[in-house]
Structure formats: structure tokens, C-alpha cells
C-alpha positions, 0 to 999 in steps of 0.5 A: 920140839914143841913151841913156847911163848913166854909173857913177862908182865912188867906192872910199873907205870909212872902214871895210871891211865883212865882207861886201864884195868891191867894190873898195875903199881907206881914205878920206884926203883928200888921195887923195879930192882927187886922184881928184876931180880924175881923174874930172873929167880922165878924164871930159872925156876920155871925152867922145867916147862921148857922140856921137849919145847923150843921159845919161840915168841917172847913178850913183855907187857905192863904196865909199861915195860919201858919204865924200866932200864933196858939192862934189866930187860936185857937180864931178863932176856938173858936169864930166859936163854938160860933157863929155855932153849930160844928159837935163833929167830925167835919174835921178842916184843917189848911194849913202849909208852912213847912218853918214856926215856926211849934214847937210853931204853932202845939201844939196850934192849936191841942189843938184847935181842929185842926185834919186835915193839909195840907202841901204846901211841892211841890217837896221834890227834893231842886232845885225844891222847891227853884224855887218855892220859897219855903224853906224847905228842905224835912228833914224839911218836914219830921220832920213838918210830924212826929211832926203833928203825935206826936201830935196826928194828922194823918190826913195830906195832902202835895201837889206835883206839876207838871210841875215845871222848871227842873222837870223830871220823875226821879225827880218826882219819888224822890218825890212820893217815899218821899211822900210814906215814909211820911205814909200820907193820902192824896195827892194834886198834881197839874201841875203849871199853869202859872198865869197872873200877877205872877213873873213866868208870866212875866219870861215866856213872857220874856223867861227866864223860861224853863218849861217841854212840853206838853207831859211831863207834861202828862208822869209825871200826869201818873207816879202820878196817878201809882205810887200813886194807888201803894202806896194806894192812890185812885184818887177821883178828877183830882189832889186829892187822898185819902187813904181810908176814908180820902178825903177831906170832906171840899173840896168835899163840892166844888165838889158836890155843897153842901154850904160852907161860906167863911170869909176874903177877897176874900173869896166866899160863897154858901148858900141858892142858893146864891154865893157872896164873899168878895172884895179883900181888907184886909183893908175893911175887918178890917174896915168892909167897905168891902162888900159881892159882889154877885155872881149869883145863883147856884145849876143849873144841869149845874153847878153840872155836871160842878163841879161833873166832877172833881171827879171820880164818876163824875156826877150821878142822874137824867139827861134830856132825851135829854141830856143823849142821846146826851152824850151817842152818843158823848161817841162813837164819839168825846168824845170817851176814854175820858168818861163814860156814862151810867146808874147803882144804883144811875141813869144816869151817866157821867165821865170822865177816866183817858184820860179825865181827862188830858184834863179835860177843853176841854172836861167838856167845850164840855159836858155844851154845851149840855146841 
């Protein structure tokens, strides 16, 4: 059978990050319950995609999924093995926000299945978290940590963010060296991006947010890269490293255009050549008026190279003739440091290197053009 992943998008927040574009509404009980039992209804409807296909990965992303009671996640997973065949060593990820109620929370969601979590921790240094918005102190992190093993879970990512206000090296090597402490085996570290429409947008335009150069933020995504490969850590993907054999099967699906199914509000989906997502409309999806908008083909060379530029390996398999040389000729000249362009066991390859990776957009955007 064919593997699936399954995104289960749980858009409450009890409070706004200043960062975050992600779709998102303040946590009320009374909504939570109602979308619970949507995603449960939606899901069962949802269950002729599964035909002449095994689950393999499923991740539940927000918003902050741990707002939520761990029974309802538990529902959820249920719901999902009822309605799909559930690979036996399936990856099942929740997302945590340190900050929530996470004695009540674990305990549910591990017997539930869950074996995989991913902890929004950003900084481990308290100034930076609390520009962030986030509340946790790291002793909190730490303990979230440490209660996720007791359970049995080992399996656990935090996030690092780069380029945050007041962000330096020697506050950047405070986290890494937490982060090592930790004994995790995966790390997201992702420079901020300022988003249009957030609270940091509109500091930004206003100037009364001061943010780390340019050439800082490169000197901290270096010190990242260095400091995690020392501490085991392979980088698999532009912001991802991974202790070995512990990448992130559910967001590889992503990267190597392989098909995934997303339910709840703004949640998008490939399957069967086809991309479509729900509205952003937390209301439509609980009265089921909200419907799936179509998004174009996909699976096309151009977007695999696109997205299999992201990972290490980059892209490899057949490529055009004309393509290939084209890029092979580039590799010497405009795009030369910042790829690799060749051919080994598994055919024609492009990648980027470490150099390429920092200015990923320009050059990916260089390589599509041609194609």
C-alpha cells in the first residue's frame, strides 16, 4: 500500500504569538469541543482517501495542540484508525507549547499513541522568550522534557529561533548548550521572519523593533550549524537536524513530494496528483459549509527539484539533458560555492552547500528558471 501522512490542524492559542501568521483563534471550551467533534466527523468522511494506502506519519499542528485535553487528541487518533489503516510503527507527533498544562496532557496523549513531540521552546535565554511571547522559562522546558521521557517518549524536537531582538552569539550558544543538555533528537532552528499583518509587522514599520543584521543572523545560522553537528546532530534540510534516524518522517513527506492529508481549517493536501486546502474558517469547518479549495496540479520535475532543494541530499533521479547541463555550467559560474552538481548511484544530482543554503530563496529561484 501506498503511505499517507495525515496534518491535523488545531488552531486554538490562549494567547497570539508576535511572530505567528499561522491560522489561528483564542482557546474556549465550548469551541474546542465542537471542533473536536468536527475533525472526528470530518475525518470519517475523509476515509476514502485511505484506499490502497497504509498512515504512516501523523502530526498535529496549531495553533497549540496542547490547549486542548489530551482525551480529545486521543479521540482524534481513534477516530483516525477507524477510519484509515495505521501503520504499527506509525510516527505520531503532537506539538506543546512548554507553557501549557502538560502533567494532565502527556500522560493522555502517550497512551493515545503519541510517540513523537515537538516543543515551540524558541530561546532558552528568559528575555528573548518573553519577546517572543512565550512564557515558559527554560527549568520549565526542561521539566516538559524530562516528564515526555518518563512517559516513554524519547522521540522529541524543540525549535530554536534565529534572529530574535536582543539575540547574540553568546546568547545563541546559551541555547545550543541547553538544547544539548536536553539529550534530544531533533532540532527546528528557524530565523524569524517578519510576517505581514503580525504585531512584530507592525513594530517593524513603526521602528520600534530592533532586530539583528543581516550578517548576524548569518554568523548565528553558522554557529547553529557547528555547534549542533557537534553535538551529534546531522542537518537534513535548511532549518532541520536530526540525531540519526530520527528525522522527521511527517515533514520529509513535504520535502520529497510524497502525499499527505490535511483536515481542519487552513489545512492543505496532496493526493493523487491533486493539492486542495480547507478555508480559513473555523466556523465553516464546524458547520461543514466550509469547502475544500482546489490548489492546482502537483508532482511536476519543477516542484520536486523546488522542494527537494530544501534537504541536504537535495534532488536526484532523472533530469532533462538540457537542464542538467545547463546547471552543471552554472555550478562554475553564477551559482558557483553555492551548489553541487553531479551524478552518483542514484543518478543526476543538484544540491545546495552550506553557503547555499543561507541564501536558499535566490538561488532555488535561479535553478526553476531553467528549467
Amino acid at each position: 500500500m501506498k503511505p499517507l501522512g495525515l496534518y491535523i490542524h488545531i488552531p486554538f492559542c490562549k494567547s497570539f504569538c508576535p511572530y505567528c501568521d499561522f491560522y489561528k483563534v483564542k482557546a474556549d471550551s465550548d469551541l474546542m469541543q465542537k471542533y473536536l467533534e468536527a475533525v472526528v466527523k470530518t475525518t470519517a468522511s475523509f476515509s476514502h482517501y485511505g484506499e490502497g494506502r497504509i498512515v504512516d506519519t501523523i502530526y498535529f499542528g496549531g495553533g497549540t495542540p496542547s490547549v486542548m485535553d489530551g482525551d480529545a487528541i486521543a479521540a482524534m487518533i481513534a477516530a483516525i484508525r477507524d477510519a484509515f489503516v495505521v501503520a504499527e510503527d506509525a510516527e505520531i507527533t503532537v506539538e506543546c507549547n512548554p507553557s501549557s498544562d502538560l502533567l494532565d496532557f502527556l500522560p493522555k496523549i502517550a497512551k493515545a499513541g503519541v510517540n513523537r513531540l515537538s516543543f515551540g521552546m524558541q530561546s532558552s535565554v528568559t528575555d528573548e522568550r518573553r519577546s517572543l511571547g512565550r512564557a515558559a522559562d527554560a527549568a520549565r522546558v526542561r521539566a516538559c522534557v524530562e516528564l515526555a521521557k518518563a512517559l516513554g517518549i524519547d522521540n522529541i524536537s524543540v525549535d530554536l529561533m534565529l534572529g530574535v531582538p536582543s539575540q547574540s552569539l553568546s546568547s545563541l550558544s546559551e541555547s545550543l548548550d541547553f538544547i544539548s543538555s536536553l539529550d534530544v533528537k531533533h532540532v527546528s532552528a528557524y530565523m524569524l521572519k517578519i510576517e505581514e499583518g503580525t504585531v512584530f509587522d507592525k513594530r517593524y514599520s513603526e521602528g520600534k523593533l530592533v532586530l539583528p543584521t543581516e550578517d548576524e543572523v548569518v554568523a548565528f545560522y553558522n554557529l547553529t550549524i557547528a555547534s549542533l553537528e557537534g553535538y551529534g546532530f546531522s542537518q537534513y534540510e535548511i532549518s532541520n537536524f536530526a540525531k540519526s534516524g530520527f528525522e522527521s518522517r511527517h515533514n520529509l513527506k513535504y520535502w520529497n513530494d510524497e502525499e499527505y492529508l490535511g483536515i481542519g481549517p487552513a489545512a492543505h493536501s496532496f493526493v493523487d496528483g491533486k493539492r486542495f486546502f480547507f478555508e480559513s474558517d473555523i466556523e465553516g469547518f464546524i458547520s461543514g459549509d466550509s469547502s475544500l479549495v482546489p490548489d492546482g496540479e502537483g508532482g511536476s520535475f519543477e516542484e520536486r527539484v523546488m522542494l527537494a532543494l530544501r534537504l541536504n541530499k537535495g534532488f536526484c533521479g532523472e533530469m532533462p539533458d538540457k537542464f542538467f547541463s545547463d546547471i552543471l555550467n552554472e555550478s562554475q559560474a553564477s551559482l558557483k560555492g553555492f551548489v553541487d552538481v553531479g551524478e552518483d548511484e542514484c543518478g543526476r544530482f543538484v544540491r545546495l552547500t552550506k553557503e547555499g543554503f543561507l541564501v536558499s530563496n535566490t538561488v532555488i529561484g535561479k535553478i526553476l528558471e531553467m528549467i
